[in-house]
Phi, psi and omega in degrees: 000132192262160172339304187301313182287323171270009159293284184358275202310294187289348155301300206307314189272019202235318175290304202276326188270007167275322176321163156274161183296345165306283176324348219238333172294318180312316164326301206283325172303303200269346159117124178306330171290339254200330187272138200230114189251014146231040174278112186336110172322167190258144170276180199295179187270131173277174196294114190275184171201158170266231195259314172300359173058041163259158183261176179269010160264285213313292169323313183272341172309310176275336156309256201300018163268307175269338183232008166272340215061206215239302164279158183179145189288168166262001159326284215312314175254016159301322189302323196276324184326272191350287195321305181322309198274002178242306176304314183283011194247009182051042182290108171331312181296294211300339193298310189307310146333316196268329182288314200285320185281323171253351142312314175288329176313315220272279162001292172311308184285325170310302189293335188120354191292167199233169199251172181256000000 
């Protein structure tokens, strides 16, 4: 083991011998050899977006800029929050909500009812 590897090895147990024994078992169950305790954070979750490559503020931002007008309850944009975050996470209820919401639009207008 050259210079360099045994600083490493005496960080490690220096790391690892600071721990509580609780913390030092868990280590040794998954292996003290396996563990790297200078290992490089994971980068963050990305940002999703949906097919227009909106996050989901953008998306409820620009809804209630354009299509609420100036008043609106605050149900009202929990709701549209909620929706955004169910389409773009591809969630099964809400795409059934959304699906459910344009199929009745499309249903109104065939018989003739006019949308508000």
């Amino acid at each position: 083991m050259n210079k360099p590897d045994q600083e490493v090895a005496l960080r490690k147990k220096a790391i690892f011998d600071a721990m509580s024994p609780r913390r030092q078992k868990h280590i040794l169950k998954r292996g003290y050899e396996k563990w790297n305790p200078f290992e490089e954070p994971k980068d963050p979750i990305d940002i999703r977006k949906d097919k227009s490559q909106r996050t989901t503020k953008t998306l409820v931002r620009e809804f209630l800029q354009e299509g609420a007008g100036t008043e609106y309850s605050n149900a009202y944009s929990r709701g549209v929050l909620e929706m955004a975050l169910g389409i773009i996470n591809d969630d099964d209820r809400f795409i059934g909500m959304y699906e459910f919401a344009c199929w009745h639009r499309d249903l109104l207008k065939k018989e003739g009812f006019e949308e508000e």
